[in-house]
ZADO-1210 file (C-alpha; in nm, 4 decimals, padded with zeros to 6 digits):
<atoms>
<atom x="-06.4446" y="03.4153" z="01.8783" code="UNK" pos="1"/>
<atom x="-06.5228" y="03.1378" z="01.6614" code="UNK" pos="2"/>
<atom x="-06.1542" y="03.0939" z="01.5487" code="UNK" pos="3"/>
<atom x="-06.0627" y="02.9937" z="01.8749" code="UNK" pos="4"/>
<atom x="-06.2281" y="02.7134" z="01.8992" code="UNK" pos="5"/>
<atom x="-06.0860" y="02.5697" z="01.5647" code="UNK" pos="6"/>
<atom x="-05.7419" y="02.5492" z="01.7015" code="UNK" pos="7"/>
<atom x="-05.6462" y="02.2097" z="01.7051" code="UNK" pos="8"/>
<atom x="-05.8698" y="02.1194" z="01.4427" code="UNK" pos="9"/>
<atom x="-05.5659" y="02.0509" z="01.2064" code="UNK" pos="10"/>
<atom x="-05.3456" y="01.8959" z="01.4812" code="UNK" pos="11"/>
<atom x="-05.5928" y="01.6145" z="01.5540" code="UNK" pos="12"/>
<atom x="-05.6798" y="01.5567" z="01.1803" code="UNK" pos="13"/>
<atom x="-05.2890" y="01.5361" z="01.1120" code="UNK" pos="14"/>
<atom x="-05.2390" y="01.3046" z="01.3882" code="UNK" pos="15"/>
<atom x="-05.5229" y="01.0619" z="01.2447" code="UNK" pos="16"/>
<atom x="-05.3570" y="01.0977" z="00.8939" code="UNK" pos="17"/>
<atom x="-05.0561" y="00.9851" z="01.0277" code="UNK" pos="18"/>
<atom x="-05.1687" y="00.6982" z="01.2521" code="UNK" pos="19"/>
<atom x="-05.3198" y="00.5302" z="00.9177" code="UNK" pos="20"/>
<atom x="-04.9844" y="00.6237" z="00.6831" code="UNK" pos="21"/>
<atom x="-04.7085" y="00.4954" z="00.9560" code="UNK" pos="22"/>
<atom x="-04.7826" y="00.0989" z="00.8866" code="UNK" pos="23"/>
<atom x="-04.7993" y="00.1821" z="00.5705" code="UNK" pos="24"/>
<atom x="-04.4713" y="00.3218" z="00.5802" code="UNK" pos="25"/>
<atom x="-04.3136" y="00.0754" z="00.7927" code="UNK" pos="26"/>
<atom x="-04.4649" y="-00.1985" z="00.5354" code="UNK" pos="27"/>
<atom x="-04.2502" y="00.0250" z="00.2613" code="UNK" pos="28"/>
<atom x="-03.9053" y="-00.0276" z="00.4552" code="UNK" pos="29"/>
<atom x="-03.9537" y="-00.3939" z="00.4682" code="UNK" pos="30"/>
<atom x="-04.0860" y="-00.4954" z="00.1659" code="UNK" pos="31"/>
<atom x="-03.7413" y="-00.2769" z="00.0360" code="UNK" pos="32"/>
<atom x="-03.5179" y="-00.4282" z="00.2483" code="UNK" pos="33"/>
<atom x="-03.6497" y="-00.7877" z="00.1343" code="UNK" pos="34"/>
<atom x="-03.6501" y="-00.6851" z="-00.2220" code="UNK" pos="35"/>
<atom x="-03.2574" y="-00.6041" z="-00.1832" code="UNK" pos="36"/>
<atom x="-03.1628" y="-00.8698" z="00.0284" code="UNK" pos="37"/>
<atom x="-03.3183" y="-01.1293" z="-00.1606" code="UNK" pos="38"/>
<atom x="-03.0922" y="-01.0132" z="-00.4671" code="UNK" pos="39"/>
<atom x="-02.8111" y="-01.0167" z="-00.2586" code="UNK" pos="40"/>
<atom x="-02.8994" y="-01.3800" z="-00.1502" code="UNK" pos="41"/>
<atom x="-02.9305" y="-01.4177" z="-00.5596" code="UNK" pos="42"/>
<atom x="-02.5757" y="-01.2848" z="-00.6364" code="UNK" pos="43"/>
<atom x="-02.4314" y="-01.5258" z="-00.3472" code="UNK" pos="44"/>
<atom x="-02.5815" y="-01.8179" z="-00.4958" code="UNK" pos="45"/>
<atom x="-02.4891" y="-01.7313" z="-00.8133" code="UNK" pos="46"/>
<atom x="-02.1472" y="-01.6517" z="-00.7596" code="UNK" pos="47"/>
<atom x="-02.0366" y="-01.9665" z="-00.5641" code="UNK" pos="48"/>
<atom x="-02.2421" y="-02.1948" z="-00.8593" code="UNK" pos="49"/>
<atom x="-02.0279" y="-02.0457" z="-01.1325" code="UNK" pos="50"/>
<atom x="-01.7351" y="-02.0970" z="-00.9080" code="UNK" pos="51"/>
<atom x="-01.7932" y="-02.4367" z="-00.8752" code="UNK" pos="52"/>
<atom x="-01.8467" y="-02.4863" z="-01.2500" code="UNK" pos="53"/>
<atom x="-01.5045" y="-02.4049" z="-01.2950" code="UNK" pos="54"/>
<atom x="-01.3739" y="-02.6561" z="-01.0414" code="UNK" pos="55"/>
<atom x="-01.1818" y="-02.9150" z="-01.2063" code="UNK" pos="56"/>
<atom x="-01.3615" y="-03.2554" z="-01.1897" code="UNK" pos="57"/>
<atom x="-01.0755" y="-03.4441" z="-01.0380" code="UNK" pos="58"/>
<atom x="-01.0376" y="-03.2049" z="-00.7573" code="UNK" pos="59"/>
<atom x="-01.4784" y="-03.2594" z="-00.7028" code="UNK" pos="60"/>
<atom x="-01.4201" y="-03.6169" z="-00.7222" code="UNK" pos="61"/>
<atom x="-01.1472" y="-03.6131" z="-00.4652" code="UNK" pos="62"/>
<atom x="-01.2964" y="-03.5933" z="-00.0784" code="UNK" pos="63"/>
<atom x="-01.0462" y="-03.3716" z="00.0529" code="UNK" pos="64"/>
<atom x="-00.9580" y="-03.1239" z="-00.2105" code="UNK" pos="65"/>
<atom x="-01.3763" y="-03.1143" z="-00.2577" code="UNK" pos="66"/>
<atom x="-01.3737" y="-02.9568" z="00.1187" code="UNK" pos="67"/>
<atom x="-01.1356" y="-02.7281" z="-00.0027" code="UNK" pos="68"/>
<atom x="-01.3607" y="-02.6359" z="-00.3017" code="UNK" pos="69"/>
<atom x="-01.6604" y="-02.6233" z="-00.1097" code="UNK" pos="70"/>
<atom x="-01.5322" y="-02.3786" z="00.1543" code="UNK" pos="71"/>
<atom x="-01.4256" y="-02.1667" z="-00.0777" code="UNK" pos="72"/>
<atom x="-01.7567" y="-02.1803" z="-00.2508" code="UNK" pos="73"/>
<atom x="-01.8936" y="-02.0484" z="00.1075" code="UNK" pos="74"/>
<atom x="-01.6807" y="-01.8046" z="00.2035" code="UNK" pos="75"/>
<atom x="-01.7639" y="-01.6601" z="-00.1489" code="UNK" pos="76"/>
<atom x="-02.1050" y="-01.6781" z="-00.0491" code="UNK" pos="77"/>
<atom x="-02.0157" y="-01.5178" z="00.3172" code="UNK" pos="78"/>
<atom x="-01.8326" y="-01.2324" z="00.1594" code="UNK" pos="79"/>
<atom x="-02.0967" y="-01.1381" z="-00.1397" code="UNK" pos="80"/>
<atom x="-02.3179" y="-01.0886" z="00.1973" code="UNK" pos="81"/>
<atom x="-02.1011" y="-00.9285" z="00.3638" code="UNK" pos="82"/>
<atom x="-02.0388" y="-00.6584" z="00.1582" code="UNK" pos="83"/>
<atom x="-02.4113" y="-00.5921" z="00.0356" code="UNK" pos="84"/>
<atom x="-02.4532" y="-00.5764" z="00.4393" code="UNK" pos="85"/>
<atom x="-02.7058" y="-00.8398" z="00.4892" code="UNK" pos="86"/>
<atom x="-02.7621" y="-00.9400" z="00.8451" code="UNK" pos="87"/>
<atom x="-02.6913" y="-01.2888" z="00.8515" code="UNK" pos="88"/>
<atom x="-02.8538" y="-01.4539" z="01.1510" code="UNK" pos="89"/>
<atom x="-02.9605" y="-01.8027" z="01.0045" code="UNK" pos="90"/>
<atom x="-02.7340" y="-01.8914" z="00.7001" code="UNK" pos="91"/>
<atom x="-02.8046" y="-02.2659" z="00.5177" code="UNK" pos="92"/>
<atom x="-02.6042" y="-02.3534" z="00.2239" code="UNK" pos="93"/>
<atom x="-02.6207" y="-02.6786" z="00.0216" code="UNK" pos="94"/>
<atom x="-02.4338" y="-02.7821" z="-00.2560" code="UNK" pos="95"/>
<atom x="-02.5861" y="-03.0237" z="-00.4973" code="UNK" pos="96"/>
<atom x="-02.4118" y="-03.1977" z="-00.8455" code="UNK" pos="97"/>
<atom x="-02.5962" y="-03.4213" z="-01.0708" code="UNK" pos="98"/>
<atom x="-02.6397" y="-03.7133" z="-00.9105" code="UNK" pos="99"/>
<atom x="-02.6682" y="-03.5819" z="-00.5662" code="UNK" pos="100"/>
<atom x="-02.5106" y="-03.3562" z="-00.2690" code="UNK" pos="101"/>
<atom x="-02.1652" y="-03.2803" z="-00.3751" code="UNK" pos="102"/>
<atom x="-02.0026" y="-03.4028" z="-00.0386" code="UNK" pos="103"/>
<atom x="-02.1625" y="-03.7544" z="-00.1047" code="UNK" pos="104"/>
<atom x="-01.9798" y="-03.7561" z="-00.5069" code="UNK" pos="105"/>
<atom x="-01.7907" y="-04.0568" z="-00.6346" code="UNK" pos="106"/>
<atom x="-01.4805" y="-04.1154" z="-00.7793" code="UNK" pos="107"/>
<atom x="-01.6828" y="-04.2388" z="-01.0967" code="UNK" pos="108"/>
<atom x="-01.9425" y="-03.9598" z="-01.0658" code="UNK" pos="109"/>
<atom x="-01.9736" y="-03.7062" z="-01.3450" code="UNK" pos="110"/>
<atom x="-02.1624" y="-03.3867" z="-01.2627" code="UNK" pos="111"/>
<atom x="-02.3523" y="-03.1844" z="-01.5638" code="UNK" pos="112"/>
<atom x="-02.4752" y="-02.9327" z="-01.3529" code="UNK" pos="113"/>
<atom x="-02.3939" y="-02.7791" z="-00.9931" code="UNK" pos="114"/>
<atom x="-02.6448" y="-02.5819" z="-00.7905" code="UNK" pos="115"/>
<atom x="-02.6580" y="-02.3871" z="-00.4872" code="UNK" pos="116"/>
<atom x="-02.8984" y="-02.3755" z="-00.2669" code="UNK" pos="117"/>
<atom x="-02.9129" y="-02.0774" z="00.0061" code="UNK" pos="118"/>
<atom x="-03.1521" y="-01.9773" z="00.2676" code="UNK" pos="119"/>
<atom x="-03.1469" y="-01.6234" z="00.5007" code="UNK" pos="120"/>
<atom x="-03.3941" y="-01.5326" z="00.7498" code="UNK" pos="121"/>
<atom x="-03.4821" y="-01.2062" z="00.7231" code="UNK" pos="122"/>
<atom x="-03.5958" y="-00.9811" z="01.0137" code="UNK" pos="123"/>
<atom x="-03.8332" y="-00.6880" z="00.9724" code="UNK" pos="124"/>
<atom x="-03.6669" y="-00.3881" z="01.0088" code="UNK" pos="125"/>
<atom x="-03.9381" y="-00.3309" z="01.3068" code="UNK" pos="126"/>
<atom x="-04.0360" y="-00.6392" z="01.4552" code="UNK" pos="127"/>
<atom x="-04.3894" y="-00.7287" z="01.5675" code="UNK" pos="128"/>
<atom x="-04.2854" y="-01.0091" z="01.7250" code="UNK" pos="129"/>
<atom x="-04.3528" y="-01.1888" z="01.3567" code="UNK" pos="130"/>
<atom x="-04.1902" y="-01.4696" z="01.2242" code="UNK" pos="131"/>
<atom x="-03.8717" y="-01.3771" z="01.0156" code="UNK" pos="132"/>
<atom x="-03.9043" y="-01.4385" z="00.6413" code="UNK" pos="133"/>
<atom x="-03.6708" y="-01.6790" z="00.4633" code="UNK" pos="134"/>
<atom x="-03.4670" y="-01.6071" z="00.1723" code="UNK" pos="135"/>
<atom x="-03.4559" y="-01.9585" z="-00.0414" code="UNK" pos="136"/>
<atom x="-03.2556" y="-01.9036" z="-00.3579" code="UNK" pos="137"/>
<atom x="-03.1249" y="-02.2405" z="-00.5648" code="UNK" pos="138"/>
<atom x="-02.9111" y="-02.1253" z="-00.8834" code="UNK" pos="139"/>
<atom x="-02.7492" y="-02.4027" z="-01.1237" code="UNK" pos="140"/>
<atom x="-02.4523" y="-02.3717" z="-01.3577" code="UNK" pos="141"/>
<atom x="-02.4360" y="-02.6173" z="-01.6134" code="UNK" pos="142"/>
<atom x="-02.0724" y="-02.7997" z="-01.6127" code="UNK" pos="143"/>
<atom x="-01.8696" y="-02.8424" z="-01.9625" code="UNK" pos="144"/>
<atom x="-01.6165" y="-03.0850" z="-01.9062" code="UNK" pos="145"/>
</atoms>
């Protein structure tokens, strides 16, 4: 007789158990999917700044062929994202040189260094209605010319 009335002792207790581990869980998957996304966001930063080291200096000092240079540099940046399959909803990229933003460079400018800076929102892979977290990454490539 007694045994009946235990029944759903362990469905109740398993239900609690899982109320408590499901955040938990859910915290997991996003805190994973940041973690690789943010080294994506890395690699794409990286791989357009060393691209851009290797630019000739007369093509960054000329305005057109620089446009040239500089899409390149972000569809380089598009495609490393691409194929780690980040979703892209809010993509800024900036390109900076020595003495300032590359698009702004003079004919008598000579850059050292070229960075990169890129920024991704991220959305939670269940959404709380929270703010999405942005992805900032700046990498910089010295220049040997």
């Amino acid at each position: 007789m007694r045994r009946l009335r235990c029944r759903g002792v362990a469905a109740i207790e398993a239900a609690l158990v899982m109320a408590g581990l499901a955040p938990l869980l859910v915290l997991a998957l996003n805190m994973g999917r940041l973690a690789i996304n943010g080294a994506a966001v890395d690699r794409a930063a990286s791989n357009a700044a060393r691209f851009l080291s290797i630019v000739p200096l007369e093509v960054l000092r000329d305005g057109s062929r620089r446009t040239v240079a500089l899409d390149s540099a972000h569809a380089l940046i598009d495609q490393t994202l691409a194929a780690a399959e980040v979703d892209v909803q809010t993509l800024r990229v900036e390109f900076l040189c020595d003495p300032g933003n590359c698009n702004a460079l003079l004919a008598t400018d000579t850059p050292t260094k070229i960075g990169v800076l890129v920024s991704v929102d991220n959305q939670a892979i269940v959404d709380f209605g929270t703010v999405p977290v942005t992805l900032a990454v700046y990498a910089e490539v010295g220049r040997d010319d």
